[in-house]
C-alpha positions as CSV (number, residue, x, y, z in Angstrom):
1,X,156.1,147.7,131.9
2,X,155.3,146.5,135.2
3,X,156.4,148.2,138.6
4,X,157.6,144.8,139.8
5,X,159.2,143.8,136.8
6,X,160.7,147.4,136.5
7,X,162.1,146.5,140.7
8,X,163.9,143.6,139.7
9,X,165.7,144.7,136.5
10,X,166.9,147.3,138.7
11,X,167.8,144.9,141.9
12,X,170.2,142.8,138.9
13,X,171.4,146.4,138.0
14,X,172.2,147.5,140.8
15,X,173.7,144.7,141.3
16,X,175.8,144.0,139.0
17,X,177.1,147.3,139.4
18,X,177.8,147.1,143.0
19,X,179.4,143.4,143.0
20,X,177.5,142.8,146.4
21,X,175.2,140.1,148.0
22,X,172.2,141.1,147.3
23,X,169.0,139.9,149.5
24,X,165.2,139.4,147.3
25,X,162.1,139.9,149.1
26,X,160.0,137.3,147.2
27,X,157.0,137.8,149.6
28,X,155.0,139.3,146.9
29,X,156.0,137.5,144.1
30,X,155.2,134.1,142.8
31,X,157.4,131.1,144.6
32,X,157.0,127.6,146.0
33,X,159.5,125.1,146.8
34,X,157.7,121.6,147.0
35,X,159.0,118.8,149.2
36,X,158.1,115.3,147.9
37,X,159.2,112.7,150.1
38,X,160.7,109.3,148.3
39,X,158.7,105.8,148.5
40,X,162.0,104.4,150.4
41,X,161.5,107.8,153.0
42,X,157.9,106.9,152.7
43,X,158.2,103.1,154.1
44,X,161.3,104.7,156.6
45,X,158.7,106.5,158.3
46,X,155.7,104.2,158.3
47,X,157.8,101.4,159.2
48,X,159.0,103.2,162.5
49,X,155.7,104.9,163.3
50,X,156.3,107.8,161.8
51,X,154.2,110.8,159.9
52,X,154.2,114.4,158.9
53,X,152.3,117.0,159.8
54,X,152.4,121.1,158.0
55,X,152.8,123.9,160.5
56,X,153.0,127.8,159.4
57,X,153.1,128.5,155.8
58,X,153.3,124.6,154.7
59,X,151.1,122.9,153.1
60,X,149.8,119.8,152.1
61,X,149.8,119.0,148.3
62,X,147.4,116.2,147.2
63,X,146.1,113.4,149.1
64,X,149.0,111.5,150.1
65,X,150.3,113.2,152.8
66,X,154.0,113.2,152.0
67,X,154.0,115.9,149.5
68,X,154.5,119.6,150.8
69,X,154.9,123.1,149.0
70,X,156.6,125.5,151.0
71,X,156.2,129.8,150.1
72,X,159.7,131.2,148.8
73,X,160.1,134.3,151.2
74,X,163.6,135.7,150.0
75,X,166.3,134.8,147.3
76,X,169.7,135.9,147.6
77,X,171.9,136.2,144.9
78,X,175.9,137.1,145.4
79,X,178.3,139.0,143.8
80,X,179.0,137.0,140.5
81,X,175.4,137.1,139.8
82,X,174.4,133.9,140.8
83,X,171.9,132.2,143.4
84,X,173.3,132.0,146.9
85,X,170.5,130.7,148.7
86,X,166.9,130.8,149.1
87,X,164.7,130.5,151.7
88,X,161.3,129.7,153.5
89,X,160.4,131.3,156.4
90,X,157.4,130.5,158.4
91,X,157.0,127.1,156.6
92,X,157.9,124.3,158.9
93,X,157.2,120.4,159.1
94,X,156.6,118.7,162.2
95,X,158.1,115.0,162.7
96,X,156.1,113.2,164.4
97,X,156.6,109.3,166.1
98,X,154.4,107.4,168.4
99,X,155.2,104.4,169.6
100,X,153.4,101.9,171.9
101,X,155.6,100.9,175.1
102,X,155.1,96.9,175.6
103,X,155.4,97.2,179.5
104,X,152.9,99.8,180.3
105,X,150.4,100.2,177.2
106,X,151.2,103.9,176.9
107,X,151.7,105.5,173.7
108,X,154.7,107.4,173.7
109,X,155.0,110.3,171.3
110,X,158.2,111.9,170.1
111,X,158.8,114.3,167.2
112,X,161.1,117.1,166.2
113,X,160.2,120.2,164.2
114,X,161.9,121.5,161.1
115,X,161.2,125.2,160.6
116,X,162.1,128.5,158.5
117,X,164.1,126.0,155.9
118,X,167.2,127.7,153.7
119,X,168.6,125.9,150.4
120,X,172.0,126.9,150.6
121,X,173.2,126.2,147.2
122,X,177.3,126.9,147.9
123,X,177.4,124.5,150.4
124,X,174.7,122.3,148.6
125,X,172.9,121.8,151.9
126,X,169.6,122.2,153.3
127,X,169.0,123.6,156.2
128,X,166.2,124.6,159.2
129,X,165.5,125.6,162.7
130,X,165.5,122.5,164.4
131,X,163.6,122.1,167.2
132,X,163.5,118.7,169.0
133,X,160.2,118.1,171.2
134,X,160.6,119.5,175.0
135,X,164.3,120.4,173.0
136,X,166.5,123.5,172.5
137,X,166.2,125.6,168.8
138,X,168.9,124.9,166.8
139,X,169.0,127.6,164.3
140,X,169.8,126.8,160.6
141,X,170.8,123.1,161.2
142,X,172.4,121.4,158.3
143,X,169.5,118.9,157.6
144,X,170.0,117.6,154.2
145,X,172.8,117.5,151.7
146,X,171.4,117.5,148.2
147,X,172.2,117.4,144.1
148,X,171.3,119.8,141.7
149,X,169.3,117.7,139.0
150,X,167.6,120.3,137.0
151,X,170.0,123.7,137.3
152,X,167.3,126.9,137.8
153,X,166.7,127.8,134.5
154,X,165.4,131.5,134.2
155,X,163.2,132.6,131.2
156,X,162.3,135.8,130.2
157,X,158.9,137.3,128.9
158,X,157.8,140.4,127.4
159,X,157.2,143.0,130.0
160,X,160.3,141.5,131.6
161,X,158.3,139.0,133.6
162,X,160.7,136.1,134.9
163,X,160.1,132.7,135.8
164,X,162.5,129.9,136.8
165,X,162.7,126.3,137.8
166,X,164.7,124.2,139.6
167,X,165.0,120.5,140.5
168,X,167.0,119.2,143.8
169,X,167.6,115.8,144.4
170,X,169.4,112.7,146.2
171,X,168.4,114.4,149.8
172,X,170.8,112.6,151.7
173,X,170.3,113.3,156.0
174,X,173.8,114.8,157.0
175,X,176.0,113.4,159.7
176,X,174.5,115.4,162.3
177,X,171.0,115.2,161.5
178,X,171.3,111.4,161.7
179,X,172.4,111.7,165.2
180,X,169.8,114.5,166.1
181,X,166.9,112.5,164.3
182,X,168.1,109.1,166.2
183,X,167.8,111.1,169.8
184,X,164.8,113.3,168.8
185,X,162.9,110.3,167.7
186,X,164.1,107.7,169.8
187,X,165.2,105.3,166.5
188,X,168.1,102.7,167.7
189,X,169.6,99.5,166.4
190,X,172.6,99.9,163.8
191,X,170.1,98.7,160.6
192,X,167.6,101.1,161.6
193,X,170.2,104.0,161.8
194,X,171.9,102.6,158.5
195,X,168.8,103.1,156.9
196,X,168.4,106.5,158.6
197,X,171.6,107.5,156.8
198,X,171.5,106.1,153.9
199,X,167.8,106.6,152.6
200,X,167.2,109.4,149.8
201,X,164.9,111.6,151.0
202,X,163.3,112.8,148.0
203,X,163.1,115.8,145.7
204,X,163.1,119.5,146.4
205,X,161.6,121.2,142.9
206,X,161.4,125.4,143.2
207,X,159.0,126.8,140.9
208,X,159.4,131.2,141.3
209,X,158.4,134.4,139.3
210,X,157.9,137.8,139.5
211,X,154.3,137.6,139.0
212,X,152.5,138.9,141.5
213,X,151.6,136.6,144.8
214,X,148.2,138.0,146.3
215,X,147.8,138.2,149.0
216,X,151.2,138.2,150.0
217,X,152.6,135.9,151.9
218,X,154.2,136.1,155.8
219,X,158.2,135.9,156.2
220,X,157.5,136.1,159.5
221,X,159.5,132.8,161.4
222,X,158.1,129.8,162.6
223,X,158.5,129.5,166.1
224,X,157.6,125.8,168.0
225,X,155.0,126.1,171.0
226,X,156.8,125.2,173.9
């Protein structure tokens, strides 16, 4: 049997005994959480001069430039035995929009920077360090309100290996992230901001196991350049 798989048997033990959050460093063990953006987010973004670009632990997946998988650094897992939240520290995507001003020919960039994101799957939320260009840190900003489409299913193999997978879907921009987006990016006009609101982002689909993840990776936090 393997040490790792031997760790978490007894984390669940422990536990379950104990009836207590119970935090899952998941550095050294197999995880991703990939972010694929929707075609509707897809023409939001192109339409208003808009584009991604991976920072930290992100990274790009394919060719097309709106797909992302993010390194699962922790899961925690409360006292009825269930998934509380997971997260991703040190990934982080920077929002990025240039625009050309008519008067003066300059091209005028803007952006905000989502970092260190957190599924929170009580609240049904996602959330990040948001960081708006030249702006103040907002630490663990309600981003996105999501749907569970594919509940994590965990499997079991002989040694006790575990793998799981998840689907996360109808990634709708909260309330306040509308309003933070609209000032970080300088968006205006009631059927852009409609759209803003309204759009699905995409899909959020976690992929984990206790595998092994060499080398490890960094939970370190991303932190913006000023």
């Amino acid at each position: 049997m393997k040490l790792r798989s031997i760790s978490f048997a007894a984390a669940t033990l422990v536990l379950a005994a104990s009836a207590n959050a119970l935090t899952i460093d998941w550095t050294k063990m197999q995880g991703t959480s990939r972010l694929d953006f929707s075609a509707n987010a897809i023409s939001l973004f192109q339409a208003n001069g808009g584009k991604l670009v991976a920072l930290g632990n992100t990274t790009p997946v394919g060719t097309s430039a709106w797909s992302f998988s993010l390194p699962i650094t922790s899961i925690e897992i409360n006292g009825s035995l269930k998934v509380a939240s997971g997260q991703a520290s040190g990934s982080a995507l920077d929002i990025v929009r240039r625009t050309l001003d008519e008067d003066t020919g300059e091209v005028i960039t803007s952006g905000i920077v989502l970092a260190n994101f957190k599924l929170d799957y009580i609240a049904k939320k996602v959330l990040a360090d948001a960081t708006p260009r030249g702006g103040a840190t907002q630490a663990m900003f309600a981003v996105y309100d999501f749907n569970v489409a594919t509940p994590l299913a965990l499997k079991y193999k002989f040694p006790l290996t575990v793998t799981g997978h998840e689907v996360l879907d109808k990634m709708i921009l909260t309330p306040a992230a509308v309003n933070l987006f609209a000032s970080s990016l300088g968006l205006s006009g009631d059927a852009v901001l409609n759209l803003v609101a309204t759009t699905d982002f995409g899909t959020l689909t976690q992929d984990i196991s206790t595998n092994a993840r060499k080398p490890a990776v960094s939970k370190t936090p991303y932190v913006p350049a000023p």
